[in-house]
Biopython code that builds the backbone (N, CA, C, O; Angstrom):
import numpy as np
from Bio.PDB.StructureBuilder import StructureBuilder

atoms = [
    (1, "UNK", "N", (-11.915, 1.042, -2.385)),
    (1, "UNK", "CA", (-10.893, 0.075, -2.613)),
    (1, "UNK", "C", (-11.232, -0.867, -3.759)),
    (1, "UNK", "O", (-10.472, -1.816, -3.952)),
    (2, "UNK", "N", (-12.425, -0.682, -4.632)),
    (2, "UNK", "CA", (-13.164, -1.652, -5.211)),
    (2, "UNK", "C", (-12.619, -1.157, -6.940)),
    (2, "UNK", "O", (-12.574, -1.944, -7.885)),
    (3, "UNK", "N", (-12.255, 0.304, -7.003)),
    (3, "UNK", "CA", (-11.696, 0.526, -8.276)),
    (3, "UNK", "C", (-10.352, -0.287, -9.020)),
    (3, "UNK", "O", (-9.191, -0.574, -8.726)),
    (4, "UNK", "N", (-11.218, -0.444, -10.077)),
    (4, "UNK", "CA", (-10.241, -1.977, -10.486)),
    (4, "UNK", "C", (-9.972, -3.407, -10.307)),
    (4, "UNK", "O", (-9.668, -4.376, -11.003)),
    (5, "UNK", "N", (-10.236, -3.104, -8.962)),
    (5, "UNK", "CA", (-9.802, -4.824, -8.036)),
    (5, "UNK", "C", (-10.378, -5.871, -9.131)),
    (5, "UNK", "O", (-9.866, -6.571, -10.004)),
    (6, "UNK", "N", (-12.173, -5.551, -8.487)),
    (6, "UNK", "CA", (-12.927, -7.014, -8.803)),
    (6, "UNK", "C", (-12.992, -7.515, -10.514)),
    (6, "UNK", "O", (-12.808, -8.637, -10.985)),
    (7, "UNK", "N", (-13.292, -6.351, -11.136)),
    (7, "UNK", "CA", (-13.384, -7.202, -12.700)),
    (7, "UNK", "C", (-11.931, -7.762, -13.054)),
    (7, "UNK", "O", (-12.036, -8.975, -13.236)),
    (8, "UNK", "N", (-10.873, -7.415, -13.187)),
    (8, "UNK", "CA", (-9.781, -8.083, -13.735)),
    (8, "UNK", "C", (-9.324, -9.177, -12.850)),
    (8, "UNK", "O", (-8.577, -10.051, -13.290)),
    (9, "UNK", "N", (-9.817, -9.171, -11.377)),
    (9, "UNK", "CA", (-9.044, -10.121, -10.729)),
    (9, "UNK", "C", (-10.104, -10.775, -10.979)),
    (9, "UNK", "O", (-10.170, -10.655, -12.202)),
    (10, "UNK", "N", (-11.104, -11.468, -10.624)),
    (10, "UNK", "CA", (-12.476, -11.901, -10.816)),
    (10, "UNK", "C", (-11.953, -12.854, -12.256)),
    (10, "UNK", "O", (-11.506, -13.998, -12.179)),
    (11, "UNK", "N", (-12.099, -12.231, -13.276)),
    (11, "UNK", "CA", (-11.611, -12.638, -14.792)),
    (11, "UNK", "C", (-10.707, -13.118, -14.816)),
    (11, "UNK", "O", (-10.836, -14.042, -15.618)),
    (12, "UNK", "N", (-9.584, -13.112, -14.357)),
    (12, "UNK", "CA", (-8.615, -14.050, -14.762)),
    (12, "UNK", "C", (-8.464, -15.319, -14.103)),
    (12, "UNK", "O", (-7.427, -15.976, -14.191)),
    (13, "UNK", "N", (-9.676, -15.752, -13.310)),
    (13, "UNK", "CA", (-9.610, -17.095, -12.507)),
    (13, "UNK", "C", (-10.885, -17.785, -13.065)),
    (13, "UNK", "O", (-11.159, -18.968, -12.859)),
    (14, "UNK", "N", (-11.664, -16.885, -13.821)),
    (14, "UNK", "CA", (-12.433, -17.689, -14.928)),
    (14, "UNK", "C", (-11.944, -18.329, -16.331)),
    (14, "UNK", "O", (-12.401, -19.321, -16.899)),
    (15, "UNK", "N", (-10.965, -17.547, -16.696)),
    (15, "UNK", "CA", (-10.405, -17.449, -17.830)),
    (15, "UNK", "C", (-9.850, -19.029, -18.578)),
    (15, "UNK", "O", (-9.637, -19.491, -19.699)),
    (16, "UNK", "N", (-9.799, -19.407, -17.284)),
    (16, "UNK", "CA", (-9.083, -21.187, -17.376)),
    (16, "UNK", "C", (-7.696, -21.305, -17.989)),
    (16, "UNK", "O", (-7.374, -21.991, -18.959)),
    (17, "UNK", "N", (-6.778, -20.346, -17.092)),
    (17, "UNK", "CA", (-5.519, -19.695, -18.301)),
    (17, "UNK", "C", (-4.698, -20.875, -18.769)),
    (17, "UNK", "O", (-3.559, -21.009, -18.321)),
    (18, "UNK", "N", (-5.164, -21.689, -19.588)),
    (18, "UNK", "CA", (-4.290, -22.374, -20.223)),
    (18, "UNK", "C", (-4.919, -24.177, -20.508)),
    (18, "UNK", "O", (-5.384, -24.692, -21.525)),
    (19, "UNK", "N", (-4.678, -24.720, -19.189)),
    (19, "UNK", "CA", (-4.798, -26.215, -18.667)),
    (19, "UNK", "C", (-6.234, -26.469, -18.602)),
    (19, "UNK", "O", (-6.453, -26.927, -17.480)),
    (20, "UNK", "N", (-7.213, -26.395, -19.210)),
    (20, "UNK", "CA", (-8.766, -26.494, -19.532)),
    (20, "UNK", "C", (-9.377, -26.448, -18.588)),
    (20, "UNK", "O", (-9.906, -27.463, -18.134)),
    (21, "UNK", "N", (-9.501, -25.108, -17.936)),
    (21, "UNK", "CA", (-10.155, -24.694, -16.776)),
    (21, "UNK", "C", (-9.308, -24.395, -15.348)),
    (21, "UNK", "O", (-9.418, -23.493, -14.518)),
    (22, "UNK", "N", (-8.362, -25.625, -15.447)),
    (22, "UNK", "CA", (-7.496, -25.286, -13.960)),
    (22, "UNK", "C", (-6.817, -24.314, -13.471)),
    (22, "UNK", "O", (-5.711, -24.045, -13.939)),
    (23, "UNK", "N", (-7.338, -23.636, -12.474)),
    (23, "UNK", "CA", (-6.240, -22.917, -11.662)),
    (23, "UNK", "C", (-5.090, -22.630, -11.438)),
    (23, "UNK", "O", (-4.796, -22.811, -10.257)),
    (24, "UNK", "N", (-4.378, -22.297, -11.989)),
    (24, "UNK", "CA", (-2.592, -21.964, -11.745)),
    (24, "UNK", "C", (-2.615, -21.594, -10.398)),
    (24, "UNK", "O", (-3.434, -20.736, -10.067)),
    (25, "UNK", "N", (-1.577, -22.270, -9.223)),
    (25, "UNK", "CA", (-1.466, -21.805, -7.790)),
    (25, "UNK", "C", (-0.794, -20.727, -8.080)),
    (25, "UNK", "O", (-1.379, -19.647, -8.002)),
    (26, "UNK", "N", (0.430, -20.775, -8.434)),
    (26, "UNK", "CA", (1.786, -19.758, -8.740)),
    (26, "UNK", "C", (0.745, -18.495, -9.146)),
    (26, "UNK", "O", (0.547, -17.796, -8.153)),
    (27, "UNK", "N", (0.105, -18.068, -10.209)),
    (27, "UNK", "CA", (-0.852, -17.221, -10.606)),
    (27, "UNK", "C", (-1.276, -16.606, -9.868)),
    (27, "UNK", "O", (-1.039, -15.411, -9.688)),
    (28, "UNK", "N", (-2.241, -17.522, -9.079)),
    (28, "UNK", "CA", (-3.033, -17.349, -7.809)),
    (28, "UNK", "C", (-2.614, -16.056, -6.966)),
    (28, "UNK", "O", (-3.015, -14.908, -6.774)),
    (29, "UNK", "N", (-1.328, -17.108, -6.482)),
    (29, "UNK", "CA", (-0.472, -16.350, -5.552)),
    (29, "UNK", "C", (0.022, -14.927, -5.803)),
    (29, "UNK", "O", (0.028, -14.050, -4.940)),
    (30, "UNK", "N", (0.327, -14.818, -6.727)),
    (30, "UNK", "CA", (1.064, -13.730, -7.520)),
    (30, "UNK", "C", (-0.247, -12.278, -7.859)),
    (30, "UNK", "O", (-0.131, -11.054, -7.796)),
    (31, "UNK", "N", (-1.126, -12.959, -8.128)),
    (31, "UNK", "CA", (-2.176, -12.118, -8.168)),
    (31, "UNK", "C", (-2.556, -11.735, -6.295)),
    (31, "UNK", "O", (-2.628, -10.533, -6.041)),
    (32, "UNK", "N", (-2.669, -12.243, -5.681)),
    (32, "UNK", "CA", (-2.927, -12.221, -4.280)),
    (32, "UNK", "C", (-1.592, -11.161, -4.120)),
    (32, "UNK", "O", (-1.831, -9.954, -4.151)),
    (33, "UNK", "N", (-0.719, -11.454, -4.014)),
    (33, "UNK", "CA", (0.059, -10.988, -3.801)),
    (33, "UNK", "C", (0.513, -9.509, -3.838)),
    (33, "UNK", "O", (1.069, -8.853, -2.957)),
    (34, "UNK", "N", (-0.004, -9.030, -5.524)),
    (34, "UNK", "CA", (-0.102, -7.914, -5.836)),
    (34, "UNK", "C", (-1.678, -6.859, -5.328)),
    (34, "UNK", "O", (-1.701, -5.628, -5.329)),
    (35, "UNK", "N", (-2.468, -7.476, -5.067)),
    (35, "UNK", "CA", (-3.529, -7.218, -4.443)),
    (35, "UNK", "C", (-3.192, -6.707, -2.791)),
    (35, "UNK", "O", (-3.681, -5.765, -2.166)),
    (36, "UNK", "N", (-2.366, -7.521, -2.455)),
    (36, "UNK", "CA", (-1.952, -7.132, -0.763)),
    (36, "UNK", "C", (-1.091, -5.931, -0.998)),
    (36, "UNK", "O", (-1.377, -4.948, -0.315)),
    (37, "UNK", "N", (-0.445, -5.861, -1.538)),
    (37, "UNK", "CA", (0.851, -4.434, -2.038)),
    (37, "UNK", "C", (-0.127, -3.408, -2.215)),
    (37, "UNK", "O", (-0.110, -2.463, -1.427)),
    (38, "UNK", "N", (-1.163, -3.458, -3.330)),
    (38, "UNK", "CA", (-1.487, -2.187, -3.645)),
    (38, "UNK", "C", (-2.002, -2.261, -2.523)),
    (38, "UNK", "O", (-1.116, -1.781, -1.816)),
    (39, "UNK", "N", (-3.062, -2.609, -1.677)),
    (39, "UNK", "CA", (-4.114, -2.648, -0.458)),
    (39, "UNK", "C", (-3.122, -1.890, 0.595)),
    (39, "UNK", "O", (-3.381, -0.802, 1.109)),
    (40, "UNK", "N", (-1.853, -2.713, 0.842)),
    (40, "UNK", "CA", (-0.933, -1.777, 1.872)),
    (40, "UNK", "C", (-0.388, -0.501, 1.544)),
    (40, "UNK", "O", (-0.106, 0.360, 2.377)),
    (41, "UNK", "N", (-0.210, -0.372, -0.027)),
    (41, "UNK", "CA", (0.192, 1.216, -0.771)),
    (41, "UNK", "C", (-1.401, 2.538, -0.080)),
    (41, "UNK", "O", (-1.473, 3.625, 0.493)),
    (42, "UNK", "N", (-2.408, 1.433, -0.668)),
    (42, "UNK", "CA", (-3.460, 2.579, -0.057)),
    (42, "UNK", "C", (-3.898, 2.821, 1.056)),
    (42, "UNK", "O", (-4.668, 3.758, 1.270)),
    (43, "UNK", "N", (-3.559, 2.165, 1.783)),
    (43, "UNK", "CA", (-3.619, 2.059, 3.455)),
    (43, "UNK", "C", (-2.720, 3.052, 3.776)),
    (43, "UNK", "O", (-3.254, 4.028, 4.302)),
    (44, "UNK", "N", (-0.938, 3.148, 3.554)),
    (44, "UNK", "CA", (0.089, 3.899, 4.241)),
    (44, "UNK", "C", (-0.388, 5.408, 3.579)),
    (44, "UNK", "O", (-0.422, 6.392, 4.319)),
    (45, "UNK", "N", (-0.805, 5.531, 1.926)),
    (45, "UNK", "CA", (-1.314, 6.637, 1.670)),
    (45, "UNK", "C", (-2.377, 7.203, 2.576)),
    (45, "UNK", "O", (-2.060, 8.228, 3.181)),
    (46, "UNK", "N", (-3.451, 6.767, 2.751)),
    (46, "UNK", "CA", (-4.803, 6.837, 3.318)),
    (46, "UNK", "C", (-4.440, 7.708, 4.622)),
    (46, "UNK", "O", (-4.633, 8.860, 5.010)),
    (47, "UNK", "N", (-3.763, 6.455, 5.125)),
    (47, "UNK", "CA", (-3.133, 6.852, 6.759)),
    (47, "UNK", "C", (-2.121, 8.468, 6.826)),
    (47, "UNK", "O", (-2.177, 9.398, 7.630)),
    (48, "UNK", "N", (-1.189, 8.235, 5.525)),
    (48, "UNK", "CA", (-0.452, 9.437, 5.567)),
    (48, "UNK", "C", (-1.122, 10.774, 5.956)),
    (48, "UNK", "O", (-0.887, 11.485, 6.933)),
    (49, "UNK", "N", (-2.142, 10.971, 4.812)),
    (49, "UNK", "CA", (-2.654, 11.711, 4.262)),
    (49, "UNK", "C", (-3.620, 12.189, 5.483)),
    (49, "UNK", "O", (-3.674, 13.413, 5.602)),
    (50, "UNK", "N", (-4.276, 11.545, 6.272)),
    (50, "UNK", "CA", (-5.166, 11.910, 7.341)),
    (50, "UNK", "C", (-4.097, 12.639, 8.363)),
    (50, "UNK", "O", (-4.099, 13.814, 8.729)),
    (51, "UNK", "N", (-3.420, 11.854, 8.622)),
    (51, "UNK", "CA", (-2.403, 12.688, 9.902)),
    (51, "UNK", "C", (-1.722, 13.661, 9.550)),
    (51, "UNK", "O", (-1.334, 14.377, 10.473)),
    (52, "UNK", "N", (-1.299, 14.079, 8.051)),
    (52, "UNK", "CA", (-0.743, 15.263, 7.694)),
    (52, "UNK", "C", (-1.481, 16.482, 7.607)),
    (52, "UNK", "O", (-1.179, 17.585, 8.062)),
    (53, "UNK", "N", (-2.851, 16.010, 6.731)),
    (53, "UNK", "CA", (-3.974, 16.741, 7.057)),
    (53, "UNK", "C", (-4.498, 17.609, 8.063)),
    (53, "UNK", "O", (-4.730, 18.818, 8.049)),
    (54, "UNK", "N", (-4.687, 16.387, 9.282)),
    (54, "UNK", "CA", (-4.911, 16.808, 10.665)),
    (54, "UNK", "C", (-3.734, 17.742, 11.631)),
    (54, "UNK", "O", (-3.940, 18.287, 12.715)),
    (55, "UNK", "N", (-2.611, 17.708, 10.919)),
    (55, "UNK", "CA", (-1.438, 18.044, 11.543)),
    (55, "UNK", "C", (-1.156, 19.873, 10.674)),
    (55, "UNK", "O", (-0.532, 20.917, 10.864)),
    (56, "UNK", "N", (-1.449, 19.681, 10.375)),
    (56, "UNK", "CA", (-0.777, 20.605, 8.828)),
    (56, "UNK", "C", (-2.377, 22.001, 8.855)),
    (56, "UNK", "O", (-2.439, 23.230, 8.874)),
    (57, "UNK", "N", (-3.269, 20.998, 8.841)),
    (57, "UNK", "CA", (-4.437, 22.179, 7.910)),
    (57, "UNK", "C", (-5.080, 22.707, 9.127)),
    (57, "UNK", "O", (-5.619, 21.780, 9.732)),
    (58, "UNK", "N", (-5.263, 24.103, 9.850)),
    (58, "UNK", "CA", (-5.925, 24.805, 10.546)),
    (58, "UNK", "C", (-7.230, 24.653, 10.289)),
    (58, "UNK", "O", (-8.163, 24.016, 10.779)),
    (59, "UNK", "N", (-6.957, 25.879, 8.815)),
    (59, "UNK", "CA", (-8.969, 26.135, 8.518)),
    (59, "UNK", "C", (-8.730, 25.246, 6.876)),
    (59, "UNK", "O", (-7.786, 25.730, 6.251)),
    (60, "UNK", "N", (-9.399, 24.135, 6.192)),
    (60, "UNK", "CA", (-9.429, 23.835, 4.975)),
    (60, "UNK", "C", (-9.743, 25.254, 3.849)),
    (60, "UNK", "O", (-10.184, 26.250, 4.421)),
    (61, "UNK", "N", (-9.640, 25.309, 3.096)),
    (61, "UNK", "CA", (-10.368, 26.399, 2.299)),
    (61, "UNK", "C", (-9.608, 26.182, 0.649)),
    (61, "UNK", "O", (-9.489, 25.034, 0.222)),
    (62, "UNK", "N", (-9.295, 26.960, 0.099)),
    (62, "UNK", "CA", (-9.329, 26.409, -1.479)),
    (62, "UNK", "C", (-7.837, 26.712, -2.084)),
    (62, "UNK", "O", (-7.273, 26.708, -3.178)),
    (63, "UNK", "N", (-7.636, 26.891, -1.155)),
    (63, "UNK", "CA", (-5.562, 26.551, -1.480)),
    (63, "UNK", "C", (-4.694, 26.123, -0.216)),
    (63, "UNK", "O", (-5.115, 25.909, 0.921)),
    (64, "UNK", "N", (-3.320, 26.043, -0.704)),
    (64, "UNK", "CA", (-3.344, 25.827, 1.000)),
    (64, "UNK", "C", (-1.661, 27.482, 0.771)),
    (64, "UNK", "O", (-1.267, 28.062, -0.241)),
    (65, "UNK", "N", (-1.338, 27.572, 1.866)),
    (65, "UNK", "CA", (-0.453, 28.558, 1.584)),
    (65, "UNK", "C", (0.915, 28.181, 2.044)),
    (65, "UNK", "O", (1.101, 27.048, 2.487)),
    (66, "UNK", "N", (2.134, 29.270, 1.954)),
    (66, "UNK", "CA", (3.290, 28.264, 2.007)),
    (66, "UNK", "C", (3.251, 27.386, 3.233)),
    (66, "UNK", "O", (3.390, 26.163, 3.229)),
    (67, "UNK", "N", (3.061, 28.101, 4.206)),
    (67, "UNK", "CA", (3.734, 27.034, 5.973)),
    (67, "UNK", "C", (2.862, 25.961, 5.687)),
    (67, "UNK", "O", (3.428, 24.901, 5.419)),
    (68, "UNK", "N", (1.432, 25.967, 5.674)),
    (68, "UNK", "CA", (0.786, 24.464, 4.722)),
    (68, "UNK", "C", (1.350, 23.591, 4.245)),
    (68, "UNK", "O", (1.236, 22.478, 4.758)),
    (69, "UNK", "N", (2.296, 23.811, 2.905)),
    (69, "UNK", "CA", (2.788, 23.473, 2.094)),
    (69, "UNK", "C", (4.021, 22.944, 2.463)),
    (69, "UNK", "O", (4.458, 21.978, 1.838)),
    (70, "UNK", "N", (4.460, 23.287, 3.109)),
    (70, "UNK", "CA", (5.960, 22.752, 3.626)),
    (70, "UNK", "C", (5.949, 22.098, 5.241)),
    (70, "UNK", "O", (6.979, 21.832, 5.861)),
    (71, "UNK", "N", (4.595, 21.912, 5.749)),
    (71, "UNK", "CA", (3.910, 21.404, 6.924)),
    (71, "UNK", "C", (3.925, 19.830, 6.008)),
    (71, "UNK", "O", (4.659, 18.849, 6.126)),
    (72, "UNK", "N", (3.001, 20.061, 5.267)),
    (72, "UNK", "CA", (2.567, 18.617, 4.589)),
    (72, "UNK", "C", (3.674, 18.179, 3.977)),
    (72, "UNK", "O", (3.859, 16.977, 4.169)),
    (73, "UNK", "N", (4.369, 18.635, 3.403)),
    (73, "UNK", "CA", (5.927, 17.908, 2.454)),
    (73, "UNK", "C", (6.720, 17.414, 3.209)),
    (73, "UNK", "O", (7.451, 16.475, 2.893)),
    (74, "UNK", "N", (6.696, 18.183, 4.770)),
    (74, "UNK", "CA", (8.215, 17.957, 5.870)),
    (74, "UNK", "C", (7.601, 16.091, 6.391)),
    (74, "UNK", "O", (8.128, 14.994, 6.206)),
    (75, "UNK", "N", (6.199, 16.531, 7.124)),
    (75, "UNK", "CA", (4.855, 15.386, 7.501)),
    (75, "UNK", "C", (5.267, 14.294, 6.489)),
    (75, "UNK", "O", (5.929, 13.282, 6.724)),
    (76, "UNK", "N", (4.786, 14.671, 5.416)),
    (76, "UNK", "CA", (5.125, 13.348, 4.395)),
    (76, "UNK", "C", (6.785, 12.740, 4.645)),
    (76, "UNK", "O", (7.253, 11.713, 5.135)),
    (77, "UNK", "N", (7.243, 13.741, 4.140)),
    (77, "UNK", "CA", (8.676, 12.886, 4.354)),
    (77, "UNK", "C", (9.493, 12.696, 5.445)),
    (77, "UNK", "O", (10.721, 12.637, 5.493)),
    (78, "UNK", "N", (8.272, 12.567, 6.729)),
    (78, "UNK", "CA", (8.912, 11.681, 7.510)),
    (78, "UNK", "C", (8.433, 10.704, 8.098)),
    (78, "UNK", "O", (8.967, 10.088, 9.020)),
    (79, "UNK", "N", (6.746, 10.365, 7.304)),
    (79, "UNK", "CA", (5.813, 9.390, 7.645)),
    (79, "UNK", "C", (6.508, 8.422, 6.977)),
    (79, "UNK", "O", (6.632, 7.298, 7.464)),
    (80, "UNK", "N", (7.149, 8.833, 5.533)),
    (80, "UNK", "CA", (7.582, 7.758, 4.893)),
    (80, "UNK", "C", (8.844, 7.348, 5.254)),
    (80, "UNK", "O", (9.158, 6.287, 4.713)),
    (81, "UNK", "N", (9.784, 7.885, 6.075)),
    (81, "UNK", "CA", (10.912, 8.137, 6.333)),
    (81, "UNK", "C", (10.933, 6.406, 7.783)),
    (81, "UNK", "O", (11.582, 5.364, 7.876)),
    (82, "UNK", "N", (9.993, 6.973, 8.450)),
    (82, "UNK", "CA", (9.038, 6.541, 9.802)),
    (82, "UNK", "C", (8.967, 4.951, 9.265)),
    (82, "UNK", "O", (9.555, 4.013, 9.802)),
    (83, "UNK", "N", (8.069, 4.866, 8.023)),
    (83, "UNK", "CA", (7.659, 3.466, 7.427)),
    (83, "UNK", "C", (9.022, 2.843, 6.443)),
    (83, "UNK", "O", (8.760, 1.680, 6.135)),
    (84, "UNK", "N", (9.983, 3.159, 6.043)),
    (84, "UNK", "CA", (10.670, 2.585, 5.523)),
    (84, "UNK", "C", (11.595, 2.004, 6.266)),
    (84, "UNK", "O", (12.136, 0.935, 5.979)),
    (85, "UNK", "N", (11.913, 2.951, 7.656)),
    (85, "UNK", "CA", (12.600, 2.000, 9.219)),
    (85, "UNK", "C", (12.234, 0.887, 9.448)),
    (85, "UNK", "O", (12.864, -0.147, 9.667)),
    (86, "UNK", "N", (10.465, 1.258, 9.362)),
    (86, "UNK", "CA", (9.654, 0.497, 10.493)),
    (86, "UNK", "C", (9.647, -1.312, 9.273)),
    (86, "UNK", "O", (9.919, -2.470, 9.588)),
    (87, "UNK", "N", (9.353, -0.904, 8.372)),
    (87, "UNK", "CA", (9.394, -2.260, 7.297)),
    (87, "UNK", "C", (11.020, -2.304, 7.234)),
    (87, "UNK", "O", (11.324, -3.316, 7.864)),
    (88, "UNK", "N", (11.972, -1.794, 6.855)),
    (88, "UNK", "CA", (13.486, -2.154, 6.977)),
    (88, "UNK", "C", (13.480, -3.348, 8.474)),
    (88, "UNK", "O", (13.860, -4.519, 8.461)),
    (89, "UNK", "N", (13.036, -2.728, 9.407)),
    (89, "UNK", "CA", (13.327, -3.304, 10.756)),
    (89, "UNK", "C", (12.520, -5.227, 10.829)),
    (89, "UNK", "O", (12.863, -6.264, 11.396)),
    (90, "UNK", "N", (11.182, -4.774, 9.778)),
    (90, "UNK", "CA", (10.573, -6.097, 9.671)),
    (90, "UNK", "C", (10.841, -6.903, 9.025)),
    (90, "UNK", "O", (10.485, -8.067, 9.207)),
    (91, "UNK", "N", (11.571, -6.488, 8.056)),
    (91, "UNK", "CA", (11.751, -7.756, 7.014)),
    (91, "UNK", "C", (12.430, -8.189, 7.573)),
    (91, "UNK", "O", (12.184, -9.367, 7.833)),
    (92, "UNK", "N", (13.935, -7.513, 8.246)),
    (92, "UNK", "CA", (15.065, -8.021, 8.801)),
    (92, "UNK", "C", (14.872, -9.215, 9.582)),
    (92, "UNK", "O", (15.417, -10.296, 9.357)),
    (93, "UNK", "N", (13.790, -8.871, 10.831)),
    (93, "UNK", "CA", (13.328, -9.708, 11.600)),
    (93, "UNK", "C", (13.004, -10.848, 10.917)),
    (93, "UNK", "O", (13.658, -11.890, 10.915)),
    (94, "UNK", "N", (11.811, -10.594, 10.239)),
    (94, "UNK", "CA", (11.378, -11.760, 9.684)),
    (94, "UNK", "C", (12.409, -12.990, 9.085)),
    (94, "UNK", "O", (12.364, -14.191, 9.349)),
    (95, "UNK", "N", (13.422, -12.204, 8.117)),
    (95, "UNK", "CA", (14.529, -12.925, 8.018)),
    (95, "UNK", "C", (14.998, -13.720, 8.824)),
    (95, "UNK", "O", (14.960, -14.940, 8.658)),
    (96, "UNK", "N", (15.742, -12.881, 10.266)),
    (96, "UNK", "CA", (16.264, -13.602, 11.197)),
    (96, "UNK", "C", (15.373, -14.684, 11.708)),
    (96, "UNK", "O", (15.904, -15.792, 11.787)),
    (97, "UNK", "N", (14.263, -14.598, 12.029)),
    (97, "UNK", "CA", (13.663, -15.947, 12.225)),
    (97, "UNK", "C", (13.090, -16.944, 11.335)),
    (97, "UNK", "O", (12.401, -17.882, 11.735)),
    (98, "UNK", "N", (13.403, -16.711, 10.055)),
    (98, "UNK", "CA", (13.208, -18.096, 8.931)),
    (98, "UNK", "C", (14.447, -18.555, 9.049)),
    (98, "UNK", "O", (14.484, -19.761, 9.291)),
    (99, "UNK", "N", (15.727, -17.897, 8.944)),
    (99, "UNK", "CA", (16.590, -18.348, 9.089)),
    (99, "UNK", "C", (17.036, -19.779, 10.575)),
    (99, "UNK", "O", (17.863, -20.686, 10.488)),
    (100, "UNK", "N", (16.186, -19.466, 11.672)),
    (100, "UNK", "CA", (16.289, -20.334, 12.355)),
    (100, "UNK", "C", (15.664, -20.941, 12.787)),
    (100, "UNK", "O", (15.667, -21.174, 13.995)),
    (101, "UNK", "N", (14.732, -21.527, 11.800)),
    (101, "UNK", "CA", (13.175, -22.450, 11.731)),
    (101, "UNK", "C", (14.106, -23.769, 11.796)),
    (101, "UNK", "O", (13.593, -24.888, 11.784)),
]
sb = StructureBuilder()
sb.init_structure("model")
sb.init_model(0)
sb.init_chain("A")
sb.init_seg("    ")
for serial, (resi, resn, name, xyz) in enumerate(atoms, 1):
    if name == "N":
        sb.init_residue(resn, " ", resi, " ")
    sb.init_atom(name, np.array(xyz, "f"), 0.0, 1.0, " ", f" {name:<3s}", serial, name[0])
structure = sb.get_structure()
């Protein structure tokens, strides 16, 4: 998880972007922010990828053949199918209860 992350994020909070040394919050945030996205992109991949794997591959070996192939494509597109409900269903929520803070 370390490819990329630390030198550019690391660097740009040394950098003193602008105001002679100070911290931009907004920045901050925004960098945090994009850090949590990719982190959850490689997580739902990570996760995909193991259960399709486990679901899909009998014996591993150095191709995979068609029922493989259309095991893992069907798997995929309905893990993602699965997670775009499951976050559709959360944001919503989440909505509904800022809305009545």
């Amino acid at each position: 998880m370390e490819s990329g992350f630390g030198s550019d994020f690391g660097s740009d909070f040394g950098s003193g972007s602008g105001g002679g040394g100070k911290l931009d919050p907004g920045l901050i945030m925004e960098q945090v922010k994009v850090q949590i996205a990719v982190a959850n992109a490689q997580e739902l991949l990570q996760r995909m990828t193991d259960k399709c794997f486990r679901k899909c591959i009998g014996k591993p070996g150095g191709s995979l053949d068609n029922s493989e192939q259309k095991c893992i494509a069907m798997c995929m597109d309905r893990y993602m199918d699965s997670w775009n409900t499951v976050s559709r269903a959360y944001n919503s929520r989440l909505q509904r209860e800022r809305a009545n803070m």
